[in-house]
N, C-alpha and C positions, 0 to 999 in steps of 0.2 A: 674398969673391968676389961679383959682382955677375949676380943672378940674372936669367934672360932675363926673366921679369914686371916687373922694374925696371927693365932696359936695353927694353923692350917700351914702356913709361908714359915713359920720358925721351926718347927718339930716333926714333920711330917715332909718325908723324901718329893723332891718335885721332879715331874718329868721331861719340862721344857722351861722356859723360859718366861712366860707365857701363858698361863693358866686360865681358864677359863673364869674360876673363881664362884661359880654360881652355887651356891651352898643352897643343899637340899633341904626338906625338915621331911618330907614324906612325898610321896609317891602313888599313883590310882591310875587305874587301867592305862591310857597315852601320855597318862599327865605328871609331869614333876609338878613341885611345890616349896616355895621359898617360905622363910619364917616368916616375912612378911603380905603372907598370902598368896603374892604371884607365880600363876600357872604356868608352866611351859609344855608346848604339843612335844614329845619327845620325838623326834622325826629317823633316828636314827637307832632307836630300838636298846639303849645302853650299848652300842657296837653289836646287831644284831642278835642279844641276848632275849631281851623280852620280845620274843616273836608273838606271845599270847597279852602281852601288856606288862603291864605291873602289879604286883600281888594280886595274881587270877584267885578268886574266891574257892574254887575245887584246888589249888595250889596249896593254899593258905590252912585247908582243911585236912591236907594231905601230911604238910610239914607239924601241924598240932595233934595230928593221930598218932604220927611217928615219936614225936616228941614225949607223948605220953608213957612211952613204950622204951625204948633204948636211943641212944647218940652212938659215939664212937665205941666200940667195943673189944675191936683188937685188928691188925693189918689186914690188909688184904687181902683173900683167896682162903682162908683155913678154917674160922666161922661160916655155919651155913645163915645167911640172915637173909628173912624175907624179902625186903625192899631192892636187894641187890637180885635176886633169883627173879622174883615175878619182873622188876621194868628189863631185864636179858632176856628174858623169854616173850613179853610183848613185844620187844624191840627186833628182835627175829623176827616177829610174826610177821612184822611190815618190808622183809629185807628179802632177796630173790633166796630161793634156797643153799645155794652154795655157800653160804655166811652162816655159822655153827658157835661161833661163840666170841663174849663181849668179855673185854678186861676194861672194869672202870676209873677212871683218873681223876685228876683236879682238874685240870683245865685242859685246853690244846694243846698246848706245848708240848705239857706231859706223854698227850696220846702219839704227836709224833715222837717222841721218846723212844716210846715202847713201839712203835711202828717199826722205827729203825733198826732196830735190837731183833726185833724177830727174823725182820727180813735178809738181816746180815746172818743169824743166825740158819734160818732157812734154808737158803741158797748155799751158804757156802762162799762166798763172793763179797768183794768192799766196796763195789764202784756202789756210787747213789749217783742219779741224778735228778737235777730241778727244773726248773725254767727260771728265763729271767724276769726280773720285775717282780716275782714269786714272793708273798710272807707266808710263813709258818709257824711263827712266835719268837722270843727272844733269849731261851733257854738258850746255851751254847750250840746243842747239837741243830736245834733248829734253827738259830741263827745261821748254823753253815748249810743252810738247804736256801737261804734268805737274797733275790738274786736282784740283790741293789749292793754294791761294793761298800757305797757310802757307807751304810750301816753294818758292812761286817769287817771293815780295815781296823777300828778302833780297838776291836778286842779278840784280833788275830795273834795267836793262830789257833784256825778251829779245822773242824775234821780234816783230815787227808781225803784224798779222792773222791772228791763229789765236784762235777762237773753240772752244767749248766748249757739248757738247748731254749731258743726262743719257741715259747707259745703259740700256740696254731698256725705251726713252720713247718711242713710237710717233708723237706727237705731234711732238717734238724733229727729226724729221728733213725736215723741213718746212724747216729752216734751211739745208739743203744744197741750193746752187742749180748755174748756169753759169758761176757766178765763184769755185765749190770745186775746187781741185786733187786735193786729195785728203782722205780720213777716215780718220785713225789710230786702229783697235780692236783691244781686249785681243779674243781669241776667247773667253775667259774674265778679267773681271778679278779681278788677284791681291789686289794691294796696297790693293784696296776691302775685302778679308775675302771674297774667292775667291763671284764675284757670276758667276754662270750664266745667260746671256739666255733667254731668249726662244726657242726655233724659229722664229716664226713674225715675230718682231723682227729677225733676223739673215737673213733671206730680204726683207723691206722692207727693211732696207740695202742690203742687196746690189739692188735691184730701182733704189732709189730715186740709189744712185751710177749704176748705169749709164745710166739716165735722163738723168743730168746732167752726162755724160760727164764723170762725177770719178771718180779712180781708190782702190780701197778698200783701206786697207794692213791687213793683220793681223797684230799685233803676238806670236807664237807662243813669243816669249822664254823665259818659263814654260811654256806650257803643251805645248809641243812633244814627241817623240820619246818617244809610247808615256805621257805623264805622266796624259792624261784616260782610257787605254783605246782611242782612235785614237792612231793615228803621230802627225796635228795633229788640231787641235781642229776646225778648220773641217768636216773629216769630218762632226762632230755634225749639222751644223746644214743640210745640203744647198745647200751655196752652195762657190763659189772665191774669194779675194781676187785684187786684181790683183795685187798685190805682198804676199810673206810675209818676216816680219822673224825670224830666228833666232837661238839661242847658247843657254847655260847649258849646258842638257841635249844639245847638238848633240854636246860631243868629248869625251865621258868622263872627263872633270875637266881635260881641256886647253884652254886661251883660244881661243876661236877664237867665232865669228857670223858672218850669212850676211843678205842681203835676194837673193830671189828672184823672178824676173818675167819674162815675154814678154821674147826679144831684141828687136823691135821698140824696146820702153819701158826695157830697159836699155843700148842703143846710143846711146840720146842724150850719153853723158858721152863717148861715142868724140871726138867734136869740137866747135868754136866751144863752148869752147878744145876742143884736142888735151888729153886727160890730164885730163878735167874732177873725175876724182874720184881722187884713190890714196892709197894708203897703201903704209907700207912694210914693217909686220909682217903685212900681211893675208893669211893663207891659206898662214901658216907651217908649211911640209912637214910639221913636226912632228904640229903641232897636226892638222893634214888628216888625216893616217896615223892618228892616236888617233881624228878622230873616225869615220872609214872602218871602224875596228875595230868602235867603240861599236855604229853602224850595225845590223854584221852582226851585233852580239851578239845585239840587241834583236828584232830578224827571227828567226835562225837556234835562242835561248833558246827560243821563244814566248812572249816576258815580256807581249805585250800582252792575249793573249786571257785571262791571269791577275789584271791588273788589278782589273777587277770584282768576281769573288769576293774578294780580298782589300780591297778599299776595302769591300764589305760585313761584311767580318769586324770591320773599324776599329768601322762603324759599332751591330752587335749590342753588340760590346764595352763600348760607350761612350754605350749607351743608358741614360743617369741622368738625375734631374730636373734636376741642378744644371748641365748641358749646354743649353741654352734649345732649341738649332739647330744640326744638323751641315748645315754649306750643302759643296756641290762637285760635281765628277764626276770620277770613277776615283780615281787617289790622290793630286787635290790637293783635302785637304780643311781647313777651318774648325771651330773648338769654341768655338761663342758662349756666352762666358759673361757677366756682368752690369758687369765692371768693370773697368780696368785692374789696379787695386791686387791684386783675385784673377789676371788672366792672369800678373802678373811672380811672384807666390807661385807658384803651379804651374810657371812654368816653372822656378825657379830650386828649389824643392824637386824638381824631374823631372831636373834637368842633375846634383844632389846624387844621386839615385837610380840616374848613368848613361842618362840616358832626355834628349836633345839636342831643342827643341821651343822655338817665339819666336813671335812676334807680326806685326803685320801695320804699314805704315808709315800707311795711313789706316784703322786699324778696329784700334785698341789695344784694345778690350773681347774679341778673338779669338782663340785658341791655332791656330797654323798646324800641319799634319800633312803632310806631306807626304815619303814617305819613299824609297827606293831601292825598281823594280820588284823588284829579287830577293829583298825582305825574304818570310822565310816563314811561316805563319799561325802556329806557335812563337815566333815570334820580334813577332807583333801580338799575342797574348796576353799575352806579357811587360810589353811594353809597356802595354798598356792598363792591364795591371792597377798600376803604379806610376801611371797616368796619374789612376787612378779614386781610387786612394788622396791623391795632392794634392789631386784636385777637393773627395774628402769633408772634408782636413784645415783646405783653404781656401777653402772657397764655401759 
């Protein structure tokens, strides 16, 4: 008989070379599950998706209430359906006032999609700009927002005019004039090795778009819903984007993203054309009800005001010489170590230990941490200490 890891490598697209291979059977709050019984601490949140765990029980309740009720029913925006109205209107509740309405998506990518479209549309204007080291997904147009060349030579040529300024570079912003639409920022970048700005940098952005009446998109993909210790990141930093781009952590491990904005700036897709932007699985009942759940979990748990103390427990834990730099804020955190060749020992001795932990797409020398808010300070003990034991046996 032909086991699923071989029907897995023959039939099913791979995306490196290299695969982990760890075949799942199920899943429960921190913890994967192999057919053969063995737990693993998921340390890494399915790439910051389960910020509430894995099939949160109010989730699980949410997606079978819905399920009772209707799935898919036709595209998006011309059905009035409840799961799409009530989590946009809770979703506001928690957002400064100036943020008037949500267009729901599949995933990230999608959201900057539709981020880009309006804001081209908005303005008036083609420049986009990024930062370097930047991801946004790997859709075309956000591939060309994506500021690692490696990754965008191979299936060039993609947008015209979008330029690129390095990240909490004060100087750099001097490039954003009257002919920028818009400026697409991680509020934290991930895929740099989790790069934390500035205060005092991300308040000159934000000073220096509106200046130039360009609109500042923030890319909240990661860092969103409780992940830094605020609901979003931009919290941190005392500033608003014009438009917030969402998912991962948005629907408690259901597909679903969001871009967020003034109706002013998101009614331009309304017409010239009619129907300027849709999609057809965007803001699937389902998906909405999971993430409406997630929501309340994360409010109603008090997972965020916990954050903190526990990203500092990571941090005592894991204070070794052979750790260079723990860079982040709240629980998305980085473990600079000196090489790639030590980050893939540790993690594949840690994944051998039950202890789930990878790398970064532009900063392979970094062990990523970044786990479910509900893990408990038992359970980052645990953790650390198989985490300290790789580091000793591989660095």
């Amino acid at each position: 008989m032909i086991s699923n890891r071989e029907l897995f490598l023959k039939n099913t697209a791979q995306t490196s070379n290299s695969p982990r291979l760890i075949e799942v059977e199920r899943a429960e709050g921190i913890y994967l599950y192999g057919p053969d019984g063995k737990s693993y601490m998921d340390l890494v949140s399915g790439f910051n998706v389960s910020n509430i765990g894995h099939r949160h029980p109010k989730v699980l309740e949410a997606i079978q209430d819905q399920l009772s009720k209707f799935m898919h029913v036709t595209v998006y925006g011309e059905f009035v359906q409840a799961p799409q109205v009530h989590f946009a209107t809770e979703l506001l509740a928690q957002l400064p006032s100036s943020f008037g309405s949500v267009y729901f998506t599949n995933s990230g990518a999608e959201a900057v999609e539709g981020a880009m479209k309006i804001a081209k549309k908005f303005t008036g204007r083609r420049e986009i700009i990024a930062a370097r080291k930047a991801y946004h997904g790997s859709t075309q147009g956000a591939l060309s927002l994506i500021g690692n060349d490696a990754y965008r030579e191979a299936y060039a040529p993609l947008l015209p005019e979008v330029s690129f300024i390095t990240y909490n570079d004060l100087q750099d912003l001097d490039l954003i004039s009257d002919k920028t639409a818009a400026v697409f920022m991680e509020a934290i970048q991930g895929e740099a090795g989790i790069r934390v700005p500035d205060r005092a940098y991300m308040q000159a952005l934000r000073d220096k778009c509106t200046a130039c009446g360009t609109l500042l998109i923030f890319d909240e993909i990661q860092t969103g819903f409780g992940r830094t210790g605020k609901l979003f990141a931009f919290e941190h930093f005392g500033i608003v984007p014009d438009i917030l781009m969402l998912a991962k952590g948005i629907g408690g491990g259901m597909p679903i993203g969001a871009f967020v904005s003034a109706k002013e700036i998101m009614d331009v897709i309304k017409d010239n054309p009619m129907l300027g932007h849709i999609t057809t699985f965007g803001g699937h009942p389902v998906s909405c009800s999971a993430a409406r759940a997630s929501l309340k979990v994360i409010l109603a748990e008090n997972l965020i005001p916990q954050v903190e103390e526990k990203a500092q427990l990571f941090r005592s834990e894991l204070d070794i010489p052979q750790i260079k730099e723990i860079r982040g804020l709240g629980l998305m955190m980085c473990l600079q170590l000196e090489s790639f060749e030590q980050v893939y020992a540790v993690s594949n001795y840690c994944a051998e230990q039950g202890i789930i932990i990878d790398w970064y797409l532009h900063c392979e020398t970094a062990l990523r941490v970044a786990p479910p808010l509900t893990i408990s300070k038992e359970e980052i003990k645990t953790a650390c200490k198989i985490i300290r034991e790789a580091i000793a046996k591989f660095c």
